[in-house]
C-alpha positions in Angstrom: 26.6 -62.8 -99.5 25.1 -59.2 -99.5 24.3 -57.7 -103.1 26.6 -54.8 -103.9 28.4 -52.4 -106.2 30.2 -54.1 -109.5 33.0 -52.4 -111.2 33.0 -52.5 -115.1 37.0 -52.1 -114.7 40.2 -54.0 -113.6 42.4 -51.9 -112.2 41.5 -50.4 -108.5 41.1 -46.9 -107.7 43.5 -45.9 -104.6 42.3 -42.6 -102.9 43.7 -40.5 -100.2 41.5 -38.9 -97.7 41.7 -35.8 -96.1 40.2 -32.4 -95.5 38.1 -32.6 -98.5 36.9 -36.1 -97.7 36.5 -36.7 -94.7 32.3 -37.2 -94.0 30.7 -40.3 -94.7 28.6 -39.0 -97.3 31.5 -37.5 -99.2 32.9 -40.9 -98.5 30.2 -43.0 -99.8 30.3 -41.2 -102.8 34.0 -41.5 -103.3 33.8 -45.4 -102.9 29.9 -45.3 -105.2 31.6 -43.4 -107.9 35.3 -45.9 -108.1 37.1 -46.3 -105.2 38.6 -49.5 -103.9 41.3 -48.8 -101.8 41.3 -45.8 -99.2 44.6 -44.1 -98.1 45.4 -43.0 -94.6 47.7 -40.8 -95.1 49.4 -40.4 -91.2 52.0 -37.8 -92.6 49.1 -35.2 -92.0 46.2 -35.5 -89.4 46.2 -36.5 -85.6 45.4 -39.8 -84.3 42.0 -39.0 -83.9 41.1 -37.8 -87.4 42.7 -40.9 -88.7 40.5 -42.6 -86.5 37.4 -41.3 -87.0 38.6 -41.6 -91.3 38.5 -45.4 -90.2 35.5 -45.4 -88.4 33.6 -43.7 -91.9 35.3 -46.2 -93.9 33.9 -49.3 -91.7 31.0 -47.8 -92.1 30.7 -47.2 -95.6 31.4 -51.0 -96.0 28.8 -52.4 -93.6 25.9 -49.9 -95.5 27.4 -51.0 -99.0 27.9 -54.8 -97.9 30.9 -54.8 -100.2 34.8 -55.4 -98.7 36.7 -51.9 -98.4 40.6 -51.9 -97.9 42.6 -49.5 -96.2 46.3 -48.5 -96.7 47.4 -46.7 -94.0 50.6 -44.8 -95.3 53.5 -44.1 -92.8 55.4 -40.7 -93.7 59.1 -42.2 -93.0 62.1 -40.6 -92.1 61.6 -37.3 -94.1 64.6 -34.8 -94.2 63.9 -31.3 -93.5 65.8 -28.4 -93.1 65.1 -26.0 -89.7 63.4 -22.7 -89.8 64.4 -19.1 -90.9 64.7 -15.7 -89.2 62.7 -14.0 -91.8 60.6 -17.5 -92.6 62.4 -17.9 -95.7 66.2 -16.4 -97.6 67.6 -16.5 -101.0 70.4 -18.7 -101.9 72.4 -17.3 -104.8 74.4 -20.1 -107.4 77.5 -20.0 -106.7 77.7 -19.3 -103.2 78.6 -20.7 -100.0 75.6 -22.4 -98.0 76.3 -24.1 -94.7 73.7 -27.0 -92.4 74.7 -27.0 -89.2 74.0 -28.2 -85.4 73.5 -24.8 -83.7 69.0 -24.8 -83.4 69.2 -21.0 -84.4 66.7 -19.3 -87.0 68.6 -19.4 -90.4 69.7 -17.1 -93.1 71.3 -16.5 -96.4 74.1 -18.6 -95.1 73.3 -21.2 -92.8 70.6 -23.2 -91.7 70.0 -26.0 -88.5 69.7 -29.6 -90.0 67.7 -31.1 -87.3 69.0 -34.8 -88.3 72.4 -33.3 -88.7 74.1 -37.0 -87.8 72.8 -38.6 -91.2 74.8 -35.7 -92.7 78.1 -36.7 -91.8 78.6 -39.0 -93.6 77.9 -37.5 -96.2 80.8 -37.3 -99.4 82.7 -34.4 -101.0 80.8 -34.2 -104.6 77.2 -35.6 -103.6 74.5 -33.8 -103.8 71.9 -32.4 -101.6 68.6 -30.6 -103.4 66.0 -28.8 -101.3 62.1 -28.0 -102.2 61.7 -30.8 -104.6 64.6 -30.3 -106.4 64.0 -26.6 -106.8 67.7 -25.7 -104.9 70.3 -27.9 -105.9 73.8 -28.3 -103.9 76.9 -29.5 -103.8 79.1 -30.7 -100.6 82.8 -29.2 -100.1 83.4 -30.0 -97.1 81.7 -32.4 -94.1 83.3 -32.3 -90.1 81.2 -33.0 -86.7 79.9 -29.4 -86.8 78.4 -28.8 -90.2 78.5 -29.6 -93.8 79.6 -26.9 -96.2 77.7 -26.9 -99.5 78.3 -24.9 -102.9 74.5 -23.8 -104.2 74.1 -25.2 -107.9 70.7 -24.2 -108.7 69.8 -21.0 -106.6 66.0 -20.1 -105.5 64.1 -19.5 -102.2 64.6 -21.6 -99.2 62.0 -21.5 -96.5 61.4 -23.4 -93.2 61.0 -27.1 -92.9 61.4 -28.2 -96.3 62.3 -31.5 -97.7 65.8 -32.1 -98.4 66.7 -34.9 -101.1 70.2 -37.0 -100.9 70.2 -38.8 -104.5 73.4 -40.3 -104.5 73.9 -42.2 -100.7 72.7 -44.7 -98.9 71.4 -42.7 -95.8 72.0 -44.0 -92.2 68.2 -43.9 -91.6 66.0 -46.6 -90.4 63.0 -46.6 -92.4 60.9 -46.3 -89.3 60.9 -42.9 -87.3 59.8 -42.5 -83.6 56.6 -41.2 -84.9 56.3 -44.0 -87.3 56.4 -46.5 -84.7 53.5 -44.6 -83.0 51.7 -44.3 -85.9 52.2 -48.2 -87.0 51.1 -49.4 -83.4 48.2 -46.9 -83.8 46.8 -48.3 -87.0 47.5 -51.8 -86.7 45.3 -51.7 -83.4 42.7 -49.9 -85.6 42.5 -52.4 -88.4 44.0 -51.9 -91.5 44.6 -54.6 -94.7 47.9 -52.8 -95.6 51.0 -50.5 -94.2 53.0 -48.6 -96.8 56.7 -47.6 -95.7 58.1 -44.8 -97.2 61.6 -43.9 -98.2 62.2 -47.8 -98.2 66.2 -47.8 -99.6 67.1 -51.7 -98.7 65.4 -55.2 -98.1 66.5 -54.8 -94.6 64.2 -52.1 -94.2 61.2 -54.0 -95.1 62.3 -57.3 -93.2 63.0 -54.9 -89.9 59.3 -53.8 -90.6 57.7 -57.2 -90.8 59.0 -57.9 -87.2 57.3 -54.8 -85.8 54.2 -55.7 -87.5 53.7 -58.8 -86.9 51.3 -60.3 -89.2 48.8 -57.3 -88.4 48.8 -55.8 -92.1 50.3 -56.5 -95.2 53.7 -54.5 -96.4 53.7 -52.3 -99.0 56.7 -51.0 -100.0 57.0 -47.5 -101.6 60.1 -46.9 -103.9 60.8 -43.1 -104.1 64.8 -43.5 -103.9 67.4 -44.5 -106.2 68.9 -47.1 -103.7 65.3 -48.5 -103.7 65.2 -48.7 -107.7 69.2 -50.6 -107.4 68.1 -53.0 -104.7 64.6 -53.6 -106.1 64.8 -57.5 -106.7 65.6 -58.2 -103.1 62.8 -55.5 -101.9 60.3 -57.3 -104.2 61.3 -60.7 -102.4 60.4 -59.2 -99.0 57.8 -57.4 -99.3 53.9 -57.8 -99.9 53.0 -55.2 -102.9 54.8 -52.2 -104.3 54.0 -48.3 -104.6 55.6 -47.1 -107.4 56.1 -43.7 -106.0 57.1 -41.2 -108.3 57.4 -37.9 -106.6 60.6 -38.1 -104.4 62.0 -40.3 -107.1 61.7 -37.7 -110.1 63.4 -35.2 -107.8 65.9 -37.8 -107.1 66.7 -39.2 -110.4 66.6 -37.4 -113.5 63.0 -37.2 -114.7 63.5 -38.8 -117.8 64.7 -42.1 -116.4 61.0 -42.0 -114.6 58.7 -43.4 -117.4 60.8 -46.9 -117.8 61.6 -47.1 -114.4 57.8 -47.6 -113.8 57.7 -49.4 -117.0 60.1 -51.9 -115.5 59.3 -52.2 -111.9 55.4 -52.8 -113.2 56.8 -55.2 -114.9 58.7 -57.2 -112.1 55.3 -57.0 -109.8 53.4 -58.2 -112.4 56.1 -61.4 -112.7 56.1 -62.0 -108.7 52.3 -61.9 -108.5 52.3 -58.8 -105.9 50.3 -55.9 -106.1 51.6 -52.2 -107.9 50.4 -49.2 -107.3 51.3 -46.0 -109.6 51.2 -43.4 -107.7 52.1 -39.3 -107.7 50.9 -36.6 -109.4 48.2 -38.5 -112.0 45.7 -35.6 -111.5 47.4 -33.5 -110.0 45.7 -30.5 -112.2 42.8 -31.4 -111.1 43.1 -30.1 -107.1 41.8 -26.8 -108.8 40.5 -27.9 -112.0 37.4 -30.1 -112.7 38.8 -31.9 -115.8 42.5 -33.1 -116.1 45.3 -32.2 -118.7 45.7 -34.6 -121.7 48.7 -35.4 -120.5 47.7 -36.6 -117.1 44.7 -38.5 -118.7 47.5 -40.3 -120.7 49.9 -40.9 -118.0 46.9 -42.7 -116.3 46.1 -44.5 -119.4 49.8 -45.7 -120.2 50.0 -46.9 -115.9 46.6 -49.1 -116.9 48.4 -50.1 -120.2 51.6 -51.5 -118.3 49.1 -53.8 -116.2 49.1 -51.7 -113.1 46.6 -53.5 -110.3 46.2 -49.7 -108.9 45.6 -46.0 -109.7 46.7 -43.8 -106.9 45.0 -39.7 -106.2 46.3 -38.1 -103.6 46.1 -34.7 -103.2 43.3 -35.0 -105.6 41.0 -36.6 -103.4 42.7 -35.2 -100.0 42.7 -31.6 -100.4 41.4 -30.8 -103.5 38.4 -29.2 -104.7 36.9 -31.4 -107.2 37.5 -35.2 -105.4 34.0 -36.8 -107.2 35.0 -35.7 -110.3 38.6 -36.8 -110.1 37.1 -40.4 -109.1 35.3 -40.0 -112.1 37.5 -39.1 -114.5 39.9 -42.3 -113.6 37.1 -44.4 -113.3 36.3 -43.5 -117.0 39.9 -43.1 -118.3 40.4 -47.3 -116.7 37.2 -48.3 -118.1 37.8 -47.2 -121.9 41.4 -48.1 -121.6 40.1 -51.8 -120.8 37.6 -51.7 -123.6 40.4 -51.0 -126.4 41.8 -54.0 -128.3 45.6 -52.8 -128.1 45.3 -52.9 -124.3 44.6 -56.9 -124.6 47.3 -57.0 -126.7 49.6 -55.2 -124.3 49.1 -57.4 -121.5 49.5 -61.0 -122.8 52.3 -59.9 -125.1 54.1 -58.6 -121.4 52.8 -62.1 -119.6 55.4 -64.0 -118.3 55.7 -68.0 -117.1 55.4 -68.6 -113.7 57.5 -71.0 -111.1 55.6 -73.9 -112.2 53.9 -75.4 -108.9 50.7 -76.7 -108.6 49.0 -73.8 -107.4 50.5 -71.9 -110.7 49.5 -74.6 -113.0 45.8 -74.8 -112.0 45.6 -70.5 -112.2 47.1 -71.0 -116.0 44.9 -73.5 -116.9 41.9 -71.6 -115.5 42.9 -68.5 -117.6 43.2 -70.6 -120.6 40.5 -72.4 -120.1 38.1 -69.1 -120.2 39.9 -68.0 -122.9 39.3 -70.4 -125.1 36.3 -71.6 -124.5 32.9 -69.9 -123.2 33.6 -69.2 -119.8 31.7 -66.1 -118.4 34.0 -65.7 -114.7 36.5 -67.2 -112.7 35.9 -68.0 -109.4 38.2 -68.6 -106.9 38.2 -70.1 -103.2 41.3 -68.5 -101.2 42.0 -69.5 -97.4 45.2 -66.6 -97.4 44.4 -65.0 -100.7 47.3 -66.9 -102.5 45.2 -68.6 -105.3 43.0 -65.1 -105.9 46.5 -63.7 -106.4 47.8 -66.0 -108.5 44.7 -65.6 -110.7 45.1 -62.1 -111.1 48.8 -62.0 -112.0 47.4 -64.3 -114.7 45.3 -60.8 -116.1 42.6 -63.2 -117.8 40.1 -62.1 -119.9 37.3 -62.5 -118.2 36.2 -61.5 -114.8 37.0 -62.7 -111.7 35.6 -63.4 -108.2 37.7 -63.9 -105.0 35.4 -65.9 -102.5 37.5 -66.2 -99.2 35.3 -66.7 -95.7 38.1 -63.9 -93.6 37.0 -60.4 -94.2 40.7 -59.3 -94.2 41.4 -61.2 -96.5 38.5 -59.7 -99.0 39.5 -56.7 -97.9 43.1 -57.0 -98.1 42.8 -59.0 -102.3 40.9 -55.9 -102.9 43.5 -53.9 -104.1 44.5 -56.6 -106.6 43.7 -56.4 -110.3 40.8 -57.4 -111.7 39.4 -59.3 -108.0 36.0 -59.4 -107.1 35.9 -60.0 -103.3 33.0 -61.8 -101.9 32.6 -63.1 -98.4 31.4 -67.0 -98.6 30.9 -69.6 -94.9 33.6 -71.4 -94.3 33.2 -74.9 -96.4 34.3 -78.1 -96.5 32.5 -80.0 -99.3 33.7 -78.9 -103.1 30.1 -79.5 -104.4 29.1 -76.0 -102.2 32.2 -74.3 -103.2 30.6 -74.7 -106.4 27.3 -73.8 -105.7 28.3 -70.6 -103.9 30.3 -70.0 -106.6 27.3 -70.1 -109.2 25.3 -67.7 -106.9 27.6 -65.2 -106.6 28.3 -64.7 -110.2 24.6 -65.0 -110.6 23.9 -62.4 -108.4 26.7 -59.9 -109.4 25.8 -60.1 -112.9 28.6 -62.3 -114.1 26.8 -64.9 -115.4 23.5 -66.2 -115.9 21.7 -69.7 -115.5 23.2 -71.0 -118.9 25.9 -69.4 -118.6 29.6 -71.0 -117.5 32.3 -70.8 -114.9 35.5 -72.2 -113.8 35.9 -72.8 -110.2 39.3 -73.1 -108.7 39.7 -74.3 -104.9 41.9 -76.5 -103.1 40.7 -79.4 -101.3 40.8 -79.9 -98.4 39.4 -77.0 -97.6 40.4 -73.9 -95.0 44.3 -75.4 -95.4 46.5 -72.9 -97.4 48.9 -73.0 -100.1 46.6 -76.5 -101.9 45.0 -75.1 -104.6 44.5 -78.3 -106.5 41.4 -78.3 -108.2 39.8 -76.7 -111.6 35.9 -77.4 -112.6 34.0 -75.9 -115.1 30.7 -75.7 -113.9 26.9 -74.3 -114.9 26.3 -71.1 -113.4 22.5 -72.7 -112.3 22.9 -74.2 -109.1 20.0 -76.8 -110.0 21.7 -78.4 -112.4 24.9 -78.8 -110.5 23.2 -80.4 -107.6 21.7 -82.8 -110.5 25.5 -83.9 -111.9 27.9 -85.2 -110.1 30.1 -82.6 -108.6 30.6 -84.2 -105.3 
């Protein structure tokens, strides 16, 4: 077990890199100054800058000695408009706009829809918005050749921008050709977790899962209001959740936004799978060096809900001030953590779980700690099940993962409040424990009089048997003395 950073925080730092952050030193400081989980973000960038993004990251690990997860984020089947004779036109409300098949520039009056068969089937009434909502439309009339729109919400339209269908179920598999490139891509690099975007049904998660393979964890990004009604089954399927609120505040009204992260948080939290907030937290700070109060307490309230992750994205991608934004959430998490009410906010939204063995012992560890003077949790994980567990539990005091699999240290890294540590495989409890007592020893959890719980199942290296809870001395001397066999 190498020594290595300790956060004083909970909740992980997700950051996107990119032109801003792309060298290893900018990256060591990134991950030195709060970051936990790096984003790949393969809607910009060629193959071999994601690579070599990989390759900086893997090394940043090995010189900190600390597990480092990746998400590499898939861009989805994103709906754009085609290109303009003058680059850009004016739509006026009230007027007549048409999308059609013919791949010429467009104008004040039509434009090429280059996935023009997702359009037909379209309705009379729904509506189509363009630029992030900027240009809103309504459909009059859809046949084989084009759909005929009345323009709602005028404004400039320009080439190749997003176009938003709120109210449909699209045709669209939630894996493009260049998806399917990308996903073989990274999955041959090494990555802990894939996110698919524009996710609108279960289906498209389990159709996912087959393609991967095992190779990386799903996460699941919900940016459409077919995602938000079908959320239970998603959450079933998949492996952890980006709340992603970009797409989806231009797709549902934006005042519906703040409970509908209040609520899916909420559900994650229950199923014991990873959230991410995500979108826009800093985004003032591309240009700025300190946030908006408002952005500092949209951060804060994500943290409050019991959030395992943070995300920046353009922040840390392209902006100009990428330290300081690590910085600044690093700081907002940690004083968040530190204020009574926050305790308060998180056992009073606890919830019972199923009630297996596995769930019982993780309760009665948390409880245990609580009430008595337990410095750390410890847990032994084979597939990261029982570290899992033991963070949807959100116990007051810290906890270590200790799995022997790097992926799976890397992948529990994005979980709240998990502090991944790479042990030798074991098959006596008595060294579970003693590892154990080093490692919170040596990451400052605990000190020779001090106590911990450890949790393992026994026998050993077989999953899903977390059966056993100890309270233990943190002094490895005196538990080779007693009788921990």
């Amino acid at each position: 077990m190498a020594e290595g950073i300790r956060r004083n925080r909970n909740v992980k730092i997700v950051a996107t890199l990119g032109p801003a952050s792309s060298t290893e030193a900018m990256v060591s400081k990134l991950f030195k100054e709060g970051v936990d989980v790096f984003r790949l973000n393969l809607s910009h960038g060629l193959h071999s800058e994601i690579k070599k993004r990989h390759e900086i990251i893997r090394s940043v690990e090995k010189k900190f000695g600390r597990p480092i997860c990746i998400l590499a984020d898939l861009q989805g089947p994103k709906l754009r408009c085609g290109e303009f004779k003058n680059k850009e036109a004016e739509l006026v409300t009230g007027q007549s706009f048409i999308f059609d098949k013919e791949r010429k520039l467009g104008d004040s009056n039509r434009v090429y829809l280059p996935e023009f068969k997702v359009f037909t089937n379209l309705e009379r009434g729904s509506k189509v918005l363009v630029n992030d909502g900027k240009i809103r439309l309504k459909v009059k009339e859809v046949n084989k050749s084009f759909v005929k729109t009345e323009v709602l919400v005028g404004g400039v339209i320009s080439d190749k921008k997003g176009i938003n269908v709120p109210d449909q179920v699209l045709p669209l598999t939630a894996l493009s050709k260049k998806d399917l490139s990308d996903l073989e891509f990274v999955c041959d690099l090494g990555i802990e977790w894939l996110g698919l975007s524009f996710v609108q049904r279960a289906k498209d998660v389990k159709e996912a899962k087959k393609i991967v393979r095992g190779r990386a964890a799903i996460l699941s990004k919900i940016e459409k209001p077919s995602a938000v009604d079908a959320f239970e089954e998603i959450l079933e399927e998949t492996d952890a959740v980006m709340v992603a609120r970009g797409d989806l505040g231009v797709e549902l009204p934006i005042e519906t936004l703040p409970p509908i992260q209040k609520r899916l948080v909420r559900q994650c939290r229950h199923s014991g799978k990873p959230v991410i907030v995500a979108t826009q937290m800093m985004e003032s700070m591309i240009n700025s060096p300190v946030p908006t109060r408002a952005e500092v307490s949209d951060v804060a309230q994500a943290i409050y809900e019991g959030a395992d992750a943070v995300m920046l994205s353009a922040e840390s991608a392209v902006g100009n001030y990428p330290v300081e934004a690590v910085k600044t959430m690093n700081s907002i998490a940690t004083e968040v953590e530190k204020e009574k009410t926050y305790r308060q906010v998180i056992e009073s939204s606890r919830t019972p779980l199923k009630g297996d063995v596995s769930d019982a012992i993780t309760v009665a560890a948390r409880e245990v700690a609580e009430t008595t003077n337990i410095k750390v949790i410890c847990c032994f994980t084979e597939t990261g099940t029982t570290a899992s567990l033991t963070s949807r539990e959100r116990p007051k005091v810290p906890i270590i993962a200790l799995t022997p699999k790097i992926t799976i240290a890397r992948k529990l890294t994005l979980n709240w409040g998990l502090h991944c540590i790479i042990t030798e495989e074991l098959t006596r409890f008595k060294m579970a424990v003693v590892n154990a007592a080093k490692a919170a020893r040596m990451y400052g959890f605990a000190k020779n009089n001090d106590k911990i719980i450890v949790i393992a199942g026994v026998p050993f290296n077989v999953s899903g048997t977390t059966n056993i809870l100890r309270v233990a001395p943190a002094d490895e001397k005196k538990i080779f003395e007693g009788e921990i066999n």
